[in-house]
PAKOL-907657 format. One record per residue (C-alpha): residue in one letter; x, y, z. Coordinates in steps of 0.001 Angstrom, whole numbers, plus 524288, in hexadecimal, padded with zeros to 5 digits. Last residue first. Example, Ala and Ser with C-alpha at 12.3 -4.5 7.8 and 13.67 -1.06 7.14 Angstrom:
# PAKOL-907657
S | 83566 | 7FBDC | 81BE4
A | 8300C | 7EE6C | 81E78
This chain:
# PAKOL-907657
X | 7B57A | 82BAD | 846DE
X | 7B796 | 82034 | 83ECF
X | 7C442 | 8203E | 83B24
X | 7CD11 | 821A6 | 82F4D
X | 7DB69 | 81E8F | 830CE
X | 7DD0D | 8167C | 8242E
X | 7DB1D | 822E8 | 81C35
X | 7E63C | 828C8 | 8224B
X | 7EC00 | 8357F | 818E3
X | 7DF8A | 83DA1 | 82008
X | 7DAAF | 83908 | 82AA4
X | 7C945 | 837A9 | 828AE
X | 7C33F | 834D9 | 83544
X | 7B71E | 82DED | 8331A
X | 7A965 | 82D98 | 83852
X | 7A4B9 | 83AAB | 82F98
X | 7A5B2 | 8314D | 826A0
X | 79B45 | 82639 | 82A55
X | 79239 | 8328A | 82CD1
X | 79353 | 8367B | 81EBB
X | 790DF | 827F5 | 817C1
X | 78471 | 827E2 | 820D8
X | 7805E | 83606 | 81B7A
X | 782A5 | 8325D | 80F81
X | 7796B | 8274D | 810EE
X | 76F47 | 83201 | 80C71
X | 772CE | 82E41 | 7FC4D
X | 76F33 | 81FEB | 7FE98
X | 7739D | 812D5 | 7FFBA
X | 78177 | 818AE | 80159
X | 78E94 | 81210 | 7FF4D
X | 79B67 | 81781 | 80636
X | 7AA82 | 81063 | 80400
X | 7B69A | 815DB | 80AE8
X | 7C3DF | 815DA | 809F7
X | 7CE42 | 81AC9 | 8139F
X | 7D221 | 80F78 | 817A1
X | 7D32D | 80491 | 80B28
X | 7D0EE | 7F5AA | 81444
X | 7C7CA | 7FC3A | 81D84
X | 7BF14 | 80099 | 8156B
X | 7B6F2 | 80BE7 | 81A3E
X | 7A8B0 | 807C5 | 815A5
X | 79CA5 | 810A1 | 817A9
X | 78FED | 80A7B | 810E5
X | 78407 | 810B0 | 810E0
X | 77829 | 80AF7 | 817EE
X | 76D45 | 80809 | 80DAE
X | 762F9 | 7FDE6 | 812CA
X | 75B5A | 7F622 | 80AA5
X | 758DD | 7EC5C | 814CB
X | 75BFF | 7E077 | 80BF9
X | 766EB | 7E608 | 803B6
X | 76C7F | 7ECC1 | 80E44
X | 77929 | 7E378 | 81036
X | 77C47 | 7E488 | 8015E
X | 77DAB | 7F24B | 803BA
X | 77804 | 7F959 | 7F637
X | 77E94 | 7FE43 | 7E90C
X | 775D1 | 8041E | 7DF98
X | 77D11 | 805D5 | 7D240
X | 77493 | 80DB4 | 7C8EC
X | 76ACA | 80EE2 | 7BE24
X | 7616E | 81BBE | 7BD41
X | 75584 | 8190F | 7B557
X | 75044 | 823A5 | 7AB0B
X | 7435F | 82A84 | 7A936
X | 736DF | 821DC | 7AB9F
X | 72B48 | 827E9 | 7AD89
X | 721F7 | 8264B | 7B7A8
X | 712E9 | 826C3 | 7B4E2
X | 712D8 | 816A7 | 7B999
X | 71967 | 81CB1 | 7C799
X | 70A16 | 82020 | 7C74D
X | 707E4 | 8134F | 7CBA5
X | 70EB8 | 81337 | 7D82E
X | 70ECA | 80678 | 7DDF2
X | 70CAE | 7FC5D | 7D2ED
X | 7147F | 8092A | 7C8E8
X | 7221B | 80303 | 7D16C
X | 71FBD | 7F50A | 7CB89
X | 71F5D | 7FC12 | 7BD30
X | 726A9 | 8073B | 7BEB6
X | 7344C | 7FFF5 | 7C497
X | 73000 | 7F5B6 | 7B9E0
X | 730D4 | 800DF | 7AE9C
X | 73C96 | 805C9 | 7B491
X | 74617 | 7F917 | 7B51A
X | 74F2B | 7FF8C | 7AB2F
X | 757BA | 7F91E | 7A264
X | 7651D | 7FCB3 | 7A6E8
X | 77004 | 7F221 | 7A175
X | 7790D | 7F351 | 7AB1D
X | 78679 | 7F4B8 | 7A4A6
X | 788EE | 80267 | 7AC76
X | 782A4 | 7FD05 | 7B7B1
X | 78B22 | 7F2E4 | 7B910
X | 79894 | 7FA58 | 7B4D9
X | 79362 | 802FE | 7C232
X | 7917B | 7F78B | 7CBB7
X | 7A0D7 | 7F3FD | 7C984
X | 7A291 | 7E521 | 7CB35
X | 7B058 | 7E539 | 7CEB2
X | 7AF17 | 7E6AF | 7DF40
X | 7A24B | 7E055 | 7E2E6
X | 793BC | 7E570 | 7E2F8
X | 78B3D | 7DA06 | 7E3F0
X | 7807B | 7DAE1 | 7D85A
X | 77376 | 7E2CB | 7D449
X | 76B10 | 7E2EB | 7C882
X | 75F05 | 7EC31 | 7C64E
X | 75BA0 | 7F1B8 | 7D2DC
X | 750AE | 7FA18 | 7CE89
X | 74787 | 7F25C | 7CBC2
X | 74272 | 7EA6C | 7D774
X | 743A0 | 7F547 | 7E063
X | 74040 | 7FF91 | 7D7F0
X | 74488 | 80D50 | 7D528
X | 73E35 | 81B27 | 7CEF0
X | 744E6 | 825BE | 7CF8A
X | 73FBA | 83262 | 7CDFD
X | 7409C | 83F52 | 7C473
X | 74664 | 84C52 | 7C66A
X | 75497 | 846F5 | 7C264
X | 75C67 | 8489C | 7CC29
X | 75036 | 84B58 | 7D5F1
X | 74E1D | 83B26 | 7D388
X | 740C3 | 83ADF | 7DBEF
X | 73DAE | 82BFB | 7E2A6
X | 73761 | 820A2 | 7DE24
X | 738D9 | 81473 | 7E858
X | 735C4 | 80671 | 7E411
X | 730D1 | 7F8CE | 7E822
X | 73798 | 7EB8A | 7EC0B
X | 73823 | 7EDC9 | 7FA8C
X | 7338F | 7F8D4 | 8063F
X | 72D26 | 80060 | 7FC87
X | 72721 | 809D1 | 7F40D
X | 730A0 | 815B4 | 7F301
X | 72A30 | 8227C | 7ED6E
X | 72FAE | 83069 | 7EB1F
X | 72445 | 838E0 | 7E6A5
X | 724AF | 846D7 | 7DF30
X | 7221B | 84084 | 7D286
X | 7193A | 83741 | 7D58E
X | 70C9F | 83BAF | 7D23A
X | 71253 | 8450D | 7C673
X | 71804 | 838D1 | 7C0AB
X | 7264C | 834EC | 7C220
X | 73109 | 8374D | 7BA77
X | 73894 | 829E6 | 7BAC0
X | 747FE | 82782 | 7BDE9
X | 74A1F | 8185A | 7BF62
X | 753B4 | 81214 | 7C8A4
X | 75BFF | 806D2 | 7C4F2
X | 762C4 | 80122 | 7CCF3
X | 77192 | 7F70F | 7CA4D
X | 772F0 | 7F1B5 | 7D75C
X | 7818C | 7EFA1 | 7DE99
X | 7820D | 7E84A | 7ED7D
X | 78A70 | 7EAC6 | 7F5A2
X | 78F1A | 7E2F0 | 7FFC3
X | 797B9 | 7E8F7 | 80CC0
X | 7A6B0 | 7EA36 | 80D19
X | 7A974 | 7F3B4 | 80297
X | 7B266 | 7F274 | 7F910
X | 7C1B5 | 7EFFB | 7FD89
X | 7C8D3 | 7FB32 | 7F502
X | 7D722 | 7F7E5 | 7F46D
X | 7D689 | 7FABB | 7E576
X | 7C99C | 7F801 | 7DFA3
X | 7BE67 | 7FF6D | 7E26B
X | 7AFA1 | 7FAF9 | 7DCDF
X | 7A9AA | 7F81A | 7E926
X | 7A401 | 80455 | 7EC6D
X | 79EE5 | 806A8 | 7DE64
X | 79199 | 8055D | 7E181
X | 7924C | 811ED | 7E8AF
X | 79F06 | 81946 | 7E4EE
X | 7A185 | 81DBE | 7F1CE
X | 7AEE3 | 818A1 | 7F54F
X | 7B596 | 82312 | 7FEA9
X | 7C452 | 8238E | 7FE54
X | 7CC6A | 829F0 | 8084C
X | 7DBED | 82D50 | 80903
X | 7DC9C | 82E29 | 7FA32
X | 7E530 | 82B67 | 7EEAE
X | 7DFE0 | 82DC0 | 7E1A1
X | 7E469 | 82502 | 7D6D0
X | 7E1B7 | 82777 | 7C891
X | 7DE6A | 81E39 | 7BDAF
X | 7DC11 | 82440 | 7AFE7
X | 7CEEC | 8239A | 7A85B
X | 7CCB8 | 83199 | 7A4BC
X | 7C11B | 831A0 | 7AFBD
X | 7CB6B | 82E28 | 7B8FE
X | 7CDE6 | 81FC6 | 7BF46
X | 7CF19 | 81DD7 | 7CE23
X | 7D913 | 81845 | 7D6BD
X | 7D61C | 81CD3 | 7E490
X | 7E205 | 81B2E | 7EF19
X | 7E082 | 81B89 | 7FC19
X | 7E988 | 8228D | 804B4
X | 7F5B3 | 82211 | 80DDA
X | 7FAAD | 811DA | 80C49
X | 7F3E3 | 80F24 | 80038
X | 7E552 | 808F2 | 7FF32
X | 7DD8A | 8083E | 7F271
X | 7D22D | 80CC3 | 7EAEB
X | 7CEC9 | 809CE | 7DE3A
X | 7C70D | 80CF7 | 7D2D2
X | 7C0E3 | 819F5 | 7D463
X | 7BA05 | 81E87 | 7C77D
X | 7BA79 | 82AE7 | 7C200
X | 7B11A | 8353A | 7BAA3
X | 7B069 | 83FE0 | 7C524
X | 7BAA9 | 842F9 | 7CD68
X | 7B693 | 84ACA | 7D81D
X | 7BE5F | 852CA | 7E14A
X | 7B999 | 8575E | 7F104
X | 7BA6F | 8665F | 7F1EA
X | 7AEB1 | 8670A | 7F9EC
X | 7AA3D | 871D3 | 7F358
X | 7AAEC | 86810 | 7E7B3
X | 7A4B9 | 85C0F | 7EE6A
X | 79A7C | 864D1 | 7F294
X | 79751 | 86A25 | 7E6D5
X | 796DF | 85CD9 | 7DF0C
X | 78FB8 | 855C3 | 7EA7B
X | 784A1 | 85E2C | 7E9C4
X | 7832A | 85D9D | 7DB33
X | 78467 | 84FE4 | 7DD97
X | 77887 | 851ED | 7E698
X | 771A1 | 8590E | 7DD56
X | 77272 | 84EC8 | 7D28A
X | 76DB0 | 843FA | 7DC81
X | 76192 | 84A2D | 7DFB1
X | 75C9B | 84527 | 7EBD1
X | 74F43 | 83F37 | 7F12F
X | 74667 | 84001 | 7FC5F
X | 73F00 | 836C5 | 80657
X | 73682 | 83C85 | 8109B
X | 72B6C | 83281 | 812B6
X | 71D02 | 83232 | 80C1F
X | 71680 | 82509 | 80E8A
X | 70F69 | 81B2F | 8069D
X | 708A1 | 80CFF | 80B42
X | 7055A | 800E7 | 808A7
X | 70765 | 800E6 | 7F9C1
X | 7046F | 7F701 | 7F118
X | 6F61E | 7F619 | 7F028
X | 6F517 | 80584 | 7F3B8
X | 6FB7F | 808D9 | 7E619
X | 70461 | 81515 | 7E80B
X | 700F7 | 8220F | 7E2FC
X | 6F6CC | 82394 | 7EAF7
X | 6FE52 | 822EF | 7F75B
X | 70379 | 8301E | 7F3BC
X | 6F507 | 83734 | 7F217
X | 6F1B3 | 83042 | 7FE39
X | 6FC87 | 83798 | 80623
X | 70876 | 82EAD | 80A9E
X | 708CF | 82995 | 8189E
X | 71434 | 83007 | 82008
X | 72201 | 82DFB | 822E7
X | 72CA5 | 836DD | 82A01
X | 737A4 | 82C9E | 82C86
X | 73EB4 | 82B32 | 83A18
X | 744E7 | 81E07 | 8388A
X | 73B0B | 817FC | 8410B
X | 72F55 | 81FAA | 83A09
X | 734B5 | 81AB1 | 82D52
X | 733F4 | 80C16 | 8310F
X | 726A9 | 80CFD | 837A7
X | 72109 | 8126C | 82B8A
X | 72584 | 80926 | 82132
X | 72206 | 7FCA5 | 82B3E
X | 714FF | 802FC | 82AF1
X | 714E5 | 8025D | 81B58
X | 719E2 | 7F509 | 81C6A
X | 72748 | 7F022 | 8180F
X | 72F04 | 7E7BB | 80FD2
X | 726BF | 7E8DE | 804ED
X | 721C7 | 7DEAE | 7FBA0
X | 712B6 | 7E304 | 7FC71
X | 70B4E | 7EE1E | 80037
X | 71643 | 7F7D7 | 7FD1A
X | 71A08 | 80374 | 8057E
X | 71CA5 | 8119F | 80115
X | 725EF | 81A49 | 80310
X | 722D7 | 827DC | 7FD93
X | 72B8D | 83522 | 7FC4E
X | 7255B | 841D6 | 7F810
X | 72D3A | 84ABF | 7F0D6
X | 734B0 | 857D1 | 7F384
X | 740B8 | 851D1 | 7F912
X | 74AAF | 85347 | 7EFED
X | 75927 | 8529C | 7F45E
X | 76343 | 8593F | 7ED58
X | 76314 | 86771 | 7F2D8
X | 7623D | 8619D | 7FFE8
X | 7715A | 85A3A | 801EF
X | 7723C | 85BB2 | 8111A
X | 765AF | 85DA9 | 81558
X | 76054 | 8529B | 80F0D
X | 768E6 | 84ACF | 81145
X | 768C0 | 84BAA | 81F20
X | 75B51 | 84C4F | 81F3B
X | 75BEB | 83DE3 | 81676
X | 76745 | 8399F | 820A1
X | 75FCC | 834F5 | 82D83
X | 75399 | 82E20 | 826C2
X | 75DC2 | 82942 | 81D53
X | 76612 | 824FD | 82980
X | 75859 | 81DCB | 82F6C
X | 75458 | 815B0 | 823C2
X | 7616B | 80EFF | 82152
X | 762A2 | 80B0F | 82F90
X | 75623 | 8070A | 82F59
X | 756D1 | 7FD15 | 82282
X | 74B3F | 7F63A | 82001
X | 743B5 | 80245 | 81D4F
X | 74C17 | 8079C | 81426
X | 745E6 | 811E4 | 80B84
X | 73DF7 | 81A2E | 81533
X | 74D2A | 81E4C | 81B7E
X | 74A06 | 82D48 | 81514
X | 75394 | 82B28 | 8092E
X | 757D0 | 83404 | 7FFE6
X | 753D5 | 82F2D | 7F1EB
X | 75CA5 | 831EE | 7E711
X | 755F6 | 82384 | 7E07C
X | 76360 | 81F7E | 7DC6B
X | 76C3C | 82466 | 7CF2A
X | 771C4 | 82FF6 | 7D419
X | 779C3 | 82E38 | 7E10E
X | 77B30 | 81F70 | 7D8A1
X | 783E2 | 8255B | 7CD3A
X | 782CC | 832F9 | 7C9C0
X | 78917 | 8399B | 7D6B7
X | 79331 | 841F0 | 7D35D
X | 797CD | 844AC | 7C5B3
X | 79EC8 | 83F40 | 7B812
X | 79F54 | 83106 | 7BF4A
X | 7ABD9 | 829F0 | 7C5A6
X | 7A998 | 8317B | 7D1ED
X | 7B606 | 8338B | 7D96F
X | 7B52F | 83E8D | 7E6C2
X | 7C243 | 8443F | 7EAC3
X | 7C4B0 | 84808 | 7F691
X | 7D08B | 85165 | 7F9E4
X | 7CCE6 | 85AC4 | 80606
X | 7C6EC | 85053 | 811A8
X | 7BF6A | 85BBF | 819BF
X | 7B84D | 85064 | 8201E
X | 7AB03 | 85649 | 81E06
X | 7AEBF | 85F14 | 810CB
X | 7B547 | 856F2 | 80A7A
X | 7B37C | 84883 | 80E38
X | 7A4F3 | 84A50 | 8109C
X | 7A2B6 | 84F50 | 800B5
X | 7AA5E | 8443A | 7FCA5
X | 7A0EA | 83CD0 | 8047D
X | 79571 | 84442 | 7FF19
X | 79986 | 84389 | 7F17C
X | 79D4F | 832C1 | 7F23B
X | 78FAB | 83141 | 7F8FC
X | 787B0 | 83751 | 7EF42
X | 79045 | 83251 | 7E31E
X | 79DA2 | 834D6 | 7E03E
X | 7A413 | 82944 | 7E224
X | 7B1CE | 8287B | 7E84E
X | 7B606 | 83090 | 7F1BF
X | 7C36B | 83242 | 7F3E6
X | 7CA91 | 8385E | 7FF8A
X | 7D53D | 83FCF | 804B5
X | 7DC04 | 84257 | 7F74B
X | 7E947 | 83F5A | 7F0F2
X | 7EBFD | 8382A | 7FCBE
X | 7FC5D | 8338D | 7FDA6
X | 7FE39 | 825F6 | 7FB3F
X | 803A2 | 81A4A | 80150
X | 80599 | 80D0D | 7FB3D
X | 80000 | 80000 | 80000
């Protein structure tokens, strides 16, 4: 093992949502003054802090998962205080509970959000309407809003400048390895030639690329799974055009407002997971999708969805959004979404984060403001 001296005090790779805000963190919370942030696409955040459902979660989404439930209840004020020129919250948000197939009652609904501190109320006749009585048990109005992903990268852009963290757009980390002072990324520039940057800190955000580091990098201790989505954009009717709807607990759907685009997303249970594997080092996620053949599952998303809601039958179809989704193996059956945090061990100073969703932040925040950070001694870091 060689030693090296830090060309910068820390590099984040990944420049989505979580990637930005950490960068962010390391500059102007920690007063760290050389980070560099590495997105291998033209700008910030088109990948997965784009291509999801941009819905800002309450805790109504996961009742089989408490712990999940409560730190969204905790972090959507939080969020929205903190970022509110991107977060829309003029609409009306409705959960409602199926007859049949789900994996909870209507009262089971309501005692679960009053014991993690959710407002809830029956929804107005006019509201229940919409849904077919036969299948639904019952509707209620929660707080629930959404995000626009283009403002927030417009967020991140100006704060990551004033911040005076550096971006390099357009290249792709390959490795990262160990020397005696530093750690040493090996990346390749948008021209095509290698470069190594050596740093006292890496942070591995690149979502369902986590596992995708060669060099000394370990990959991450816990299962992941990888699944190929598809979620549909529609322009909704006049009835439901200022609604945000998830039928549930189980194989049924959730349509929420897109503010990106002005129009709403539309996903499935059954349909929009369209192929899905065991994420391992050498089978990169991203040369998947890009060979994935992507014939759209909208017209069953309408059909089974239209059983509920039939005026989701006036809908039109604009364009479906395919991405990566990468989940905890270990939460597959409570549909929980802690993030993961992992400082490994065998490359100190290296870190890798995965969210479940864009108010972990907060999570990913507090597990930072826990370390000491000594500069030139990666290996020393501490919990503090």
């Amino acid at each position: 093992m060689g030693s090296c001296q830090p060309d910068v005090d820390a590099v984040v790779i990944g420049g989505g949502f979580y990637g930005a805000a950490i960068a962010v963190y390391l500059a102007k919370t920690r007063n760290l003054k050389r980070v560099t942030l590495i997105e291998k696409e033209a700008r910030l955040m088109s990948r997965a802090s784009y291509n999801n459902q941009a819905r800002v979660h309450n805790g109504f989404h996961y009742p089989r998962s408490f712990t999940t439930a409560y730190r969204s209840r905790i972090n959507l004020p939080r969020f929205v205080q903190d970022w509110p020129m991107a977060v829309k919250t003029d609409f009306t948000k409705l959960y409602a509970i199926a007859r049949r197939n789900s994996k909870c009652t209507a009262g089971q609904f309501e005692r679960f959000c009053r014991e993690i501190g959710g407002a809830i109320e029956p929804a107005a006749p006019a509201l229940r309407a919409l849904f077919d009585p036969g299948l639904i048990e019952g509707v209620f109005v929660v707080e629930e809003h959404a995000f626009d992903s283009v403002k927030l990268a417009g967020w991140a852009e100006r704060e990551l400048a004033e911040s005076g963290v550096s971006i390099r757009y357009g290249t792709c980390v390959k490795a990262v390895s160990r020397t005696q002072d530093c750690l040493k990324v090996t990346l390749v520039r948008p021209d095509g030639i290698p470069e190594q940057i050596n740093s006292r800190y890496v942070f591995n955000c690149t979502y369902s690329g986590l596992n995708q580091l060669e060099g000394d990098f370990p990959g991450v201790s816990v299962g992941l799974k990888q699944e190929i989505t598809e979620m549909a954009l529609m322009q909704m009717p006049p009835a439901l055009s200022n609604l945000g709807v998830t039928v549930m607990d189980g194989p049924f759907f959730s349509m929420m407002p897109f503010p990106a685009r002005g129009l709403h997303t539309l996903s499935h249970v059954r349909y929009t997971p369209h192929s899905h594997w065991q994420d391992r080092q050498g089978i990169d996620p991203y040369r998947k999708l890009a060979e994935y053949d992507r014939v759209s599952r909208v017209d069953r998303m309408v059909r089974d969805v239209s059983r509920y809601m039939p005026a989701v039958r006036q809908a039109r179809y604009v364009e479906s959004l395919f991405e990566v989704k990468t989940v905890l193996v270990k939460n597959e059956v409570d549909d929980g979404r802690p993030i993961l945090f992992e400082q490994h061990s065998a490359l100190p100073g290296c870190y890798s984060v995965l969210g479940g969703k864009i108010d972990n932040v907060y999570d990913v925040l507090e597990r930072l403001d826990s370390l000491t950070f000594v500069p030139g001694e990666p290996q020393n870091i501490q919990e503090r």
